[in-house]
OpenMM code with the backbone's topology and positions (N, CA, C; nanometers):
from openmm import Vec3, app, unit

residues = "UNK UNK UNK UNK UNK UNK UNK UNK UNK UNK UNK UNK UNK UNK UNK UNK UNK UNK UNK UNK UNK UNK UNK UNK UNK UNK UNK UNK UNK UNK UNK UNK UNK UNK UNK UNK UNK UNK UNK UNK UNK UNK UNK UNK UNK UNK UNK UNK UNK UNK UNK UNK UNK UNK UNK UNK UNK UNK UNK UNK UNK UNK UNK UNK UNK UNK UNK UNK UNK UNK UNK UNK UNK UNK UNK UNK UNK".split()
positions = [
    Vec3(-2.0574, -0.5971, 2.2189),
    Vec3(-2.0391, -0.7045, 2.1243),
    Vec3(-2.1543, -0.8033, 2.1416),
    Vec3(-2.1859, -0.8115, 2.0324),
    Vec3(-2.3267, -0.9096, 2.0415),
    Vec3(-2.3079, -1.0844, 2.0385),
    Vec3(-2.3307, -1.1214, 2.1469),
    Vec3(-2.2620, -1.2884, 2.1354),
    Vec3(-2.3940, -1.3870, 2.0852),
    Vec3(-2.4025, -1.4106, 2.0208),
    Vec3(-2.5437, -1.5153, 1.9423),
    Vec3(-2.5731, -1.6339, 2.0204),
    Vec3(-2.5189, -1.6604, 2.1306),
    Vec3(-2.5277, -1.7796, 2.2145),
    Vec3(-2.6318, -1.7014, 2.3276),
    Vec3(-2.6342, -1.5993, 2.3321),
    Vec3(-2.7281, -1.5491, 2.4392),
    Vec3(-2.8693, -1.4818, 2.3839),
    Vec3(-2.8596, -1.4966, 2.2049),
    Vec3(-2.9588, -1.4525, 2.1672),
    Vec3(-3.0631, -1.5316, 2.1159),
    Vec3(-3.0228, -1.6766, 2.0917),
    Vec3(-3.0374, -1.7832, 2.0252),
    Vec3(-2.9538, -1.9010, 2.0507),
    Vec3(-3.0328, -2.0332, 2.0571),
    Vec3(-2.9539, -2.1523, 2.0591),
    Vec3(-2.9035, -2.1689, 1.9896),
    Vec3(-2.7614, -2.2111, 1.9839),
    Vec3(-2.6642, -2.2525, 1.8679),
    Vec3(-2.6096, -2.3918, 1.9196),
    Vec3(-2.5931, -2.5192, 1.8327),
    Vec3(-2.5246, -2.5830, 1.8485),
    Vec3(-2.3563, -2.5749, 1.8137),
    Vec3(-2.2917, -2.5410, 1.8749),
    Vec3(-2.1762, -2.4925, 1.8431),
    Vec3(-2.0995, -2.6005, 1.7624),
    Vec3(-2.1198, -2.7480, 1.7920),
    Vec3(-2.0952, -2.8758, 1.7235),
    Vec3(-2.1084, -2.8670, 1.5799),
    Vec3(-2.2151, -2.8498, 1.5846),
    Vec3(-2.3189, -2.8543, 1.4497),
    Vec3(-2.2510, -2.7336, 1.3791),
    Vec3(-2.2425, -2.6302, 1.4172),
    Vec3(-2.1914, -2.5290, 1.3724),
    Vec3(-2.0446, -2.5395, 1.2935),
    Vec3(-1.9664, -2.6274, 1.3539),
    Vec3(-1.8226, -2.6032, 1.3557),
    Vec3(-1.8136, -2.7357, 1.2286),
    Vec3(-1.8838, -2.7974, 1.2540),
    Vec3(-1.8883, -2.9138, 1.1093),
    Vec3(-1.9259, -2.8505, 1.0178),
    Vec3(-2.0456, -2.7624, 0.9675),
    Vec3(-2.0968, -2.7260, 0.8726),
    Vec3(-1.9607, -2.5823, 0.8508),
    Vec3(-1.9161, -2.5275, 0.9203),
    Vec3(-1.8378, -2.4779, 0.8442),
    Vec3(-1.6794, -2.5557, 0.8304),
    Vec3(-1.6455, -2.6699, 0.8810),
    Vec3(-1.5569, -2.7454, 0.8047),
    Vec3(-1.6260, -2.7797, 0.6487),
    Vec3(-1.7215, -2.8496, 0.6817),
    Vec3(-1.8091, -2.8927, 0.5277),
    Vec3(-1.7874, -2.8202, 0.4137),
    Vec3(-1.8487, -2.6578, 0.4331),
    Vec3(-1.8491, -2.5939, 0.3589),
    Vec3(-1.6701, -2.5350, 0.3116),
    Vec3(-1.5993, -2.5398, 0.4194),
    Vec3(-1.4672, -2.5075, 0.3921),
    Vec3(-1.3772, -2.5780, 0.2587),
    Vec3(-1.4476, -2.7121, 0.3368),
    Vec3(-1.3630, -2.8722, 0.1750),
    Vec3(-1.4591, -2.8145, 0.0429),
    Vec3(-1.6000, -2.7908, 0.0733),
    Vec3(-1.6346, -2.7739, -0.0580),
    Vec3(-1.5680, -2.6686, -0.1572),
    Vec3(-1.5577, -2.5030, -0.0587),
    Vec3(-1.4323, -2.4578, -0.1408),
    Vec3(-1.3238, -2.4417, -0.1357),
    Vec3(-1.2829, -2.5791, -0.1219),
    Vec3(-1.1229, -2.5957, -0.1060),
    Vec3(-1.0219, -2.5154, -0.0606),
    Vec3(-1.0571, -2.4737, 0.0773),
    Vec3(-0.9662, -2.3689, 0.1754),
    Vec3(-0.9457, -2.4277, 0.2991),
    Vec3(-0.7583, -2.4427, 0.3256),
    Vec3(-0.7181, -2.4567, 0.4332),
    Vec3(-0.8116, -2.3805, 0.5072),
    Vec3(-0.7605, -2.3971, 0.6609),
    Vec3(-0.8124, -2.3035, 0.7571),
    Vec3(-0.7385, -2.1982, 0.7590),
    Vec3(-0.6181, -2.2145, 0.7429),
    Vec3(-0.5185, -2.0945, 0.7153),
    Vec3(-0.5913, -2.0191, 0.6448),
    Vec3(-0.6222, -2.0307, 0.4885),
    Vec3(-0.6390, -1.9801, 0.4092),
    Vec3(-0.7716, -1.9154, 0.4416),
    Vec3(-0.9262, -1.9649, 0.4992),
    Vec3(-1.0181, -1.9405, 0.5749),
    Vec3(-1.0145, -1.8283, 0.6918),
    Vec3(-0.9197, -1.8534, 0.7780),
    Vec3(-0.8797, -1.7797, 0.8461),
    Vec3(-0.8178, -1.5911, 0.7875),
    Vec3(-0.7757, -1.6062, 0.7098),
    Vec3(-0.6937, -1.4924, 0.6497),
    Vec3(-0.7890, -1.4213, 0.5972),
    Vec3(-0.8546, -1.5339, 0.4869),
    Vec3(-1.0249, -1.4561, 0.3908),
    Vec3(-1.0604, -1.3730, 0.4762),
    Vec3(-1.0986, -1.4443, 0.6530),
    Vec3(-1.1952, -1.3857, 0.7197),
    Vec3(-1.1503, -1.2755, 0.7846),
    Vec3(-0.9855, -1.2650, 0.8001),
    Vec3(-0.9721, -1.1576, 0.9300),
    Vec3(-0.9541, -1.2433, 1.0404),
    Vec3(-0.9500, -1.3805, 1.0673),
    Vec3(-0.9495, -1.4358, 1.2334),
    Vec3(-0.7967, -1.4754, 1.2230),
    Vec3(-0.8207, -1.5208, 1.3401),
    Vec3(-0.6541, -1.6391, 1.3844),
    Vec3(-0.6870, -1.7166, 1.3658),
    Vec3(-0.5943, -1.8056, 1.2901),
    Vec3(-0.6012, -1.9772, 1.3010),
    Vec3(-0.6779, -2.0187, 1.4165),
    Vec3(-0.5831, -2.0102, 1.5392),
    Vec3(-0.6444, -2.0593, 1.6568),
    Vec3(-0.8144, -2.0415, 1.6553),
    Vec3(-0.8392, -1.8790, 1.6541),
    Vec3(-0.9991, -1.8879, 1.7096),
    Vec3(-1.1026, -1.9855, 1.5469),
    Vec3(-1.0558, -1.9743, 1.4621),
    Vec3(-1.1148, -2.0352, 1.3277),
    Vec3(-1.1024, -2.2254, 1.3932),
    Vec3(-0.9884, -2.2381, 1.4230),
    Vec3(-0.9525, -2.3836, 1.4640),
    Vec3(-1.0379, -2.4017, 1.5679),
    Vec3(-1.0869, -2.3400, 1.6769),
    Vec3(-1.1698, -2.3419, 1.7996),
    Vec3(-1.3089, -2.3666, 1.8118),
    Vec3(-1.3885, -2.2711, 1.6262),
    Vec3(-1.4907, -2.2472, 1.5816),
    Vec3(-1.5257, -2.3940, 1.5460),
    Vec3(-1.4263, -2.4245, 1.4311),
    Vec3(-1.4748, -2.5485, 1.3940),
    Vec3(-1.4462, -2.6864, 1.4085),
    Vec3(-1.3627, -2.6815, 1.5463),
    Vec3(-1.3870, -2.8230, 1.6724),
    Vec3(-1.4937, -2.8202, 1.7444),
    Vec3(-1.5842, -2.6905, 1.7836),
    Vec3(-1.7288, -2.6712, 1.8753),
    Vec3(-1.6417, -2.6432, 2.0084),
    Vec3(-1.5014, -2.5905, 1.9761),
    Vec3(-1.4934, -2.5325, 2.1537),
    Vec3(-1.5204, -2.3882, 2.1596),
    Vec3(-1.5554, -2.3362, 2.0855),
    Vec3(-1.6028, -2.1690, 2.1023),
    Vec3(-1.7357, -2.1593, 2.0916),
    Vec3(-1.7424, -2.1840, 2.2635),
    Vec3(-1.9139, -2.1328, 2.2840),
    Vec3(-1.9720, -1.9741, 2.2822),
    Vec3(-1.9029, -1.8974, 2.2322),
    Vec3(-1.9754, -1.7748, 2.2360),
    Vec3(-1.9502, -1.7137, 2.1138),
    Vec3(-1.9082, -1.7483, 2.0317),
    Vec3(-1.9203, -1.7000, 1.8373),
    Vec3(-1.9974, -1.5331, 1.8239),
    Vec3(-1.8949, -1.4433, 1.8132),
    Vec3(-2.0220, -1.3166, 1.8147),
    Vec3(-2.0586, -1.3127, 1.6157),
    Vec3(-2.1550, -1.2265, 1.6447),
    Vec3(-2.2065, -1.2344, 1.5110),
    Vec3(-2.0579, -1.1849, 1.3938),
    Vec3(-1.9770, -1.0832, 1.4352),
    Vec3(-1.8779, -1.0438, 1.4047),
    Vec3(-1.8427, -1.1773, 1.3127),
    Vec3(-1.7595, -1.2490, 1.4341),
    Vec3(-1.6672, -1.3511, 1.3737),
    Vec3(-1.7833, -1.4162, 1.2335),
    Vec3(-1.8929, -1.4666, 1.2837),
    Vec3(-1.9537, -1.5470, 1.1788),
    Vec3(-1.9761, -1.5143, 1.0503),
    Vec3(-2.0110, -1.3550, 1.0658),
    Vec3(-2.0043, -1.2811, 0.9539),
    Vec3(-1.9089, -1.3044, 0.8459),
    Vec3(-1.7823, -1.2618, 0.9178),
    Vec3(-1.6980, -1.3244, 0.8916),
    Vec3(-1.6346, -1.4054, 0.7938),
    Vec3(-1.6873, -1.5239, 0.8842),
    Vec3(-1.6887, -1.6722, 0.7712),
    Vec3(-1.7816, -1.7041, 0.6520),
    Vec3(-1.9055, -1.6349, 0.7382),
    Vec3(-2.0061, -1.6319, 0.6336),
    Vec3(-2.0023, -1.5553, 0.4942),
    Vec3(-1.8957, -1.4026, 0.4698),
    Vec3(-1.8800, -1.3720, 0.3850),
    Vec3(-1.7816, -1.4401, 0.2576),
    Vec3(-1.6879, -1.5096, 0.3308),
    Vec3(-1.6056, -1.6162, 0.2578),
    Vec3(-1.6542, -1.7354, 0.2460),
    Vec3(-1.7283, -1.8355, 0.3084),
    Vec3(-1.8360, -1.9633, 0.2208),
    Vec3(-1.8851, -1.9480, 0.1600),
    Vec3(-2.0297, -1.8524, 0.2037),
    Vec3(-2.1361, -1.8834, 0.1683),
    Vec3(-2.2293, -1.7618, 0.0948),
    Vec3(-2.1336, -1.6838, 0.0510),
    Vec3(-2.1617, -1.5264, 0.0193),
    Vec3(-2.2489, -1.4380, 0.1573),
    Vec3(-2.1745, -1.4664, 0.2272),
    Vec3(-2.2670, -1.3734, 0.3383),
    Vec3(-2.4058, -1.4297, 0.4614),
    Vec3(-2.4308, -1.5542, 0.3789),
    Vec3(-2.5641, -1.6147, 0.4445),
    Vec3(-2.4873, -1.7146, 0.5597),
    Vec3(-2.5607, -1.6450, 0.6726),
    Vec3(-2.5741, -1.6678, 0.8169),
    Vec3(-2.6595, -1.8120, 0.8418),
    Vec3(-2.7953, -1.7709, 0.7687),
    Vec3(-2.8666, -1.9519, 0.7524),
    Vec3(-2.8184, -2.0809, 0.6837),
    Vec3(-2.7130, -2.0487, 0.6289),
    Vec3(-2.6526, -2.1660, 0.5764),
    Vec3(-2.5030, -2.1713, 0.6317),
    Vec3(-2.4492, -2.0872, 0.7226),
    Vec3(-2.3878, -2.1390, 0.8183),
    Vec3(-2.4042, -2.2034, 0.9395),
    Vec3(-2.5529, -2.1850, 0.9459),
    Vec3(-2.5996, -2.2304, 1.0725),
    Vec3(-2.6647, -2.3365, 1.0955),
    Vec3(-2.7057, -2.3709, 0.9612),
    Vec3(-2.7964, -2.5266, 0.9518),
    Vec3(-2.7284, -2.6554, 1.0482),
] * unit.nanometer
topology = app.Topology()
chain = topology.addChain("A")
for resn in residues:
    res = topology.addResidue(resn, chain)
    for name in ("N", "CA", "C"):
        topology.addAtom(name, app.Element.getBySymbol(name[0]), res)
């Protein structure tokens, strides 16, 4: 499993806001976020407080296919 924290700096902070951000813009609980993606509440809730320091590309994918059509750089800004 490929963890992106060992491949690249991530602010996990930064991270976990920009996908709240993007979440209000399209108006999805985390529940609802969560489900799109395939995760648990919990680890989605974890992502975007900045307590999940090791995010594998998996999960982001993930999210990234339900925000942002797939783009990884605009989850990551």
């Amino acid at each position: 499993m490929i963890v992106l924290t060992q491949i690249m700096h991530i602010n996990v902070k930064k991270l976990g806001q920009n996908i709240k951000k993007l979440r209000g813009q399209a108006g999805l609980s985390q529940e609802e976020l969560a489900y799109r993606a395939g995760l648990k509440l919990s680890n989605l809730a974890k992502l975007e407080g900045g307590f999940n320091s090791n995010p594998t590309l998996t999960t982001l994918s993930a999210v990234a296919n339900v925000l942002t059509n797939g783009s990884l750089d605009q989850l990551l800004r």
